[in-house]
N, C-alpha and C positions, 0 to 999 in steps of 0.2 A: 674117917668122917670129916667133915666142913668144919673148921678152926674159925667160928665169929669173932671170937675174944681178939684184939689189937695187941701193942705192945705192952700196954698201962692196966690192961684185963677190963676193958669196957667193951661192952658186945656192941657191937655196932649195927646187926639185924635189928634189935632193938630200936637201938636210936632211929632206924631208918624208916621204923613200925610206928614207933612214938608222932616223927615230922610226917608223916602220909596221912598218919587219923588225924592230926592239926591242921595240914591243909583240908580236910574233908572238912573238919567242921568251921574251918573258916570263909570256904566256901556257899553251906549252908546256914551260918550267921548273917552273909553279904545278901542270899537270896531272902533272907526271914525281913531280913532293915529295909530292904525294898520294897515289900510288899508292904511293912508298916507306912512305909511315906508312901505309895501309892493311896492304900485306903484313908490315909490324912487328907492328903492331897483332895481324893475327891468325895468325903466325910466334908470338907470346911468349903469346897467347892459350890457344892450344892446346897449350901444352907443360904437365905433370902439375907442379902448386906441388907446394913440400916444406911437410909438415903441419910445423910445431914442434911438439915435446916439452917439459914442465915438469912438476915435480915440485909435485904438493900435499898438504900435511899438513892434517891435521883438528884443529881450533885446540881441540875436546873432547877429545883422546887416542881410547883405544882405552877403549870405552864397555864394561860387564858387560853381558853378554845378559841380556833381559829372562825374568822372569821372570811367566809365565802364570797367571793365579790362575782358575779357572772362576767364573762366576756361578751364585748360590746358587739352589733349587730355589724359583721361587714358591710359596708358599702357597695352599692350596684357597679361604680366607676370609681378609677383613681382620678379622674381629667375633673381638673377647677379645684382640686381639695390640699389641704396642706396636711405632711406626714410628719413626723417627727420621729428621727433615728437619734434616740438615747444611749448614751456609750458611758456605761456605768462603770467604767475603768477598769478594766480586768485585764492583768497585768498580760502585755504583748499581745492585744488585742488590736492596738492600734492601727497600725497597719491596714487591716481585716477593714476595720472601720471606715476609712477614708475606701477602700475601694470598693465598698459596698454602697457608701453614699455617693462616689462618683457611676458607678455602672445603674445605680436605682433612677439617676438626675438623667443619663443618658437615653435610657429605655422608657421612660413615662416623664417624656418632656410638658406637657401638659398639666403636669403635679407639682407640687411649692415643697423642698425637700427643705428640712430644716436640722441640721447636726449640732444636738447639745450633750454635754458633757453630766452627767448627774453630779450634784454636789459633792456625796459621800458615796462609801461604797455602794455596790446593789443590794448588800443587806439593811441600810439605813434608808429611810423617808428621807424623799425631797419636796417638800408640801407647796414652797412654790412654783417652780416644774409641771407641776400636776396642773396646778391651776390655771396657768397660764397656758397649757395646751388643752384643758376643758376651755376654757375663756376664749378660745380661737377657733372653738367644736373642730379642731383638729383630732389624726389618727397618730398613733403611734407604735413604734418599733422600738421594744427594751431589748437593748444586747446584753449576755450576762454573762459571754463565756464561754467556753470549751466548745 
């Protein structure tokens, strides 16, 4: 007959019996824990999150409504009127500037081109600017940039 028993008299068919139903059942342990996170997985999946709520402020306050100015009626002709190209300074615009009022001088020689500088940035009022080019029912050309 088949001698299991080793030198020390431990059957070793045994043991061999013992680690084969351990791997089985470690096997169907591995597939049991997976289906549990699966059905976690989409058990918490499908449940409706809660949106959070927070409060936010506008770090400008509460701004004055603006205020709409219409654009002025163009003129039937440039010839006899005087224009005014404003160059609100916007940085390396310079340039641009000067060849726009030289090619504007060149092309509609008949027109009073007048190149001013705005006081402050384009985001600031210049009230006498304004005035003095209403006061001369003068047109005007604000540059702002880009």
């Amino acid at each position: 007959m088949y001698d299991t028993e080793d030198s020390i008299g431990v059957d070793t068919f045994q043991i061999e019996k013992l680690q084969a139903k351990e791997f089985s059942m470690r096997g169907k342990t591995g597939w049991f824990a997976l289906a549990i996170c699966v059905l976690t997985v989409l058990i918490a999946g499908s449940a409706p999150a809660q949106e959070a709520k927070i409060t936010v402020m506008n770090p400008r306050g509460i701004q004055p409504e603006i205020r709409k100015i219409p654009m002025a009626k163009r003129p039937a002709t440039l010839d006899g009127r005087t224009v005014y190209i404003v160059d609100t300074k916007y940085p390396n615009t310079k340039p641009f500037v000067n060849e726009l009022f030289a090619a504007l001088k060149a092309k509609y020689p008949k027109t009073t081109w007048i190149l001013r500088d705005k006081a402050a940035g384009y985001m600031d009022d210049d009230p006498n600017l304004w005035k003095e080019i209403k006061g001369k029912d003068a047109a005007a050309i604000v540059l702002l940039g880009h």
